[in-house]
C-alpha positions in Angstrom: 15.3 12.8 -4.5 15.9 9.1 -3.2 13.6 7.0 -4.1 12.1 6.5 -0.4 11.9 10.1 -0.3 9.9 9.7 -3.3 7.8 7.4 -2.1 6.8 9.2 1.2 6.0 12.4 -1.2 3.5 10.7 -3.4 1.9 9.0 -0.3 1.8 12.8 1.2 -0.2 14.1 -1.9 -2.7 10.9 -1.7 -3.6 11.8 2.3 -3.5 15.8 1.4 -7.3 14.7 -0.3 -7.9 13.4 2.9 -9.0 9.6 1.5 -11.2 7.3 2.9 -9.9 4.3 0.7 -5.8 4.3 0.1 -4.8 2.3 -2.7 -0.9 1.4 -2.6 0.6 -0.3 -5.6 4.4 -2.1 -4.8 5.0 0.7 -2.5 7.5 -0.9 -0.8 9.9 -1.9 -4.0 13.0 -0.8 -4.3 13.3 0.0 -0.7 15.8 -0.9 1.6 15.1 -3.3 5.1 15.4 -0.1 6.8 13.4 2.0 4.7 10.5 -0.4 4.2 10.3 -0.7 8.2 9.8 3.1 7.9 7.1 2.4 5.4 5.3 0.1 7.5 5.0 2.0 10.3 4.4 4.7 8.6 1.4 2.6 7.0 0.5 1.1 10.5 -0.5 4.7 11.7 -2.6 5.5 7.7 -4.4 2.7 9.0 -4.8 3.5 13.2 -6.1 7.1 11.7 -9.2 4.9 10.4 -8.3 4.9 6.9 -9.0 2.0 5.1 -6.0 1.0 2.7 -6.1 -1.4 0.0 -2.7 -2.5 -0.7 -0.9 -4.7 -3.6 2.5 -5.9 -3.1 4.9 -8.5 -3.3 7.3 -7.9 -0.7 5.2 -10.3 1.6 6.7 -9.8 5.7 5.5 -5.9 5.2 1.9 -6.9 4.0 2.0 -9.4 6.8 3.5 -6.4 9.7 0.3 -4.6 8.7 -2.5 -6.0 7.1 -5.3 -7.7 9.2 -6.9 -9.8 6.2 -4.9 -11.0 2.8 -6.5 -12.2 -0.4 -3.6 -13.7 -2.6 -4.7 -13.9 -6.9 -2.5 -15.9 -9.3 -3.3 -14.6 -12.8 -6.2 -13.0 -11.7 -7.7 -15.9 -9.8 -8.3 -15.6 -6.0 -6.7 -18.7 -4.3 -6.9 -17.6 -0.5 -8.4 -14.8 1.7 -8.4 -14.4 5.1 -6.4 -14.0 8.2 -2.6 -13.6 6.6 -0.4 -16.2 8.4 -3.4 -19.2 7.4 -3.5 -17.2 3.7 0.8 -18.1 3.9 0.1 -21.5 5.0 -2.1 -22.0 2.3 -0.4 -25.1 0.5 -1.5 -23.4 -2.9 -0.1 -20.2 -2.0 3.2 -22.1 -0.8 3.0 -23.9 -3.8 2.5 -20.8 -6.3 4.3 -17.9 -4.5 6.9 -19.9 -2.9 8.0 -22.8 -5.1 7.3 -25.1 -1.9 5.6 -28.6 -3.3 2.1 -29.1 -1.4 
């Protein structure tokens, strides 16, 4: 099985329990620019159903096409929260995440 299909499968078995909290861990690595805009609208309807969805990933514009509040750690350490594009333009987050001097 591909690994999208994989991906959907195990995100099948985790709403079968019928969850109130979704954790997703990198789901959207590995995945292709069409398959991760599947993802996230996929993920944009988890979350219009009223599920809440906890989510830890590094490919950043599909965190930002979903999520309505980001809380970026670096080693552990939060260094921003809040609404995601101020969270980007964080100059520590540009600074850690993006290599962009603040």
């Amino acid at each position: 099985m591909p690994l999208a299909g994989r991906k959907r499968l195990e995100l099948a078995r985790a709403l079968a329990t019928e969850p109130e909290l979704l954790l997703l861990d990198e789901i959207a690595g590995g995945l292709t620019e069409g398959e991760c805009r599947d993802l996230v609208e996929t993920i944009r309807g988890i979350r219009a159903g009223g599920i809440t969805i906890v989510w830890i990933e590094h490919i950043v514009h599909a965190l930002l096409a979903v999520v309505g509040r980001l809380i970026v750690l670096d080693f552990g350490r939060k260094i921003a929260e809040g609404e995601p594009r101020a969270v980007m333009n964080s100059p520590e987050v540009q600074e850690i995440y993006m290599g962009i001097a603040a």
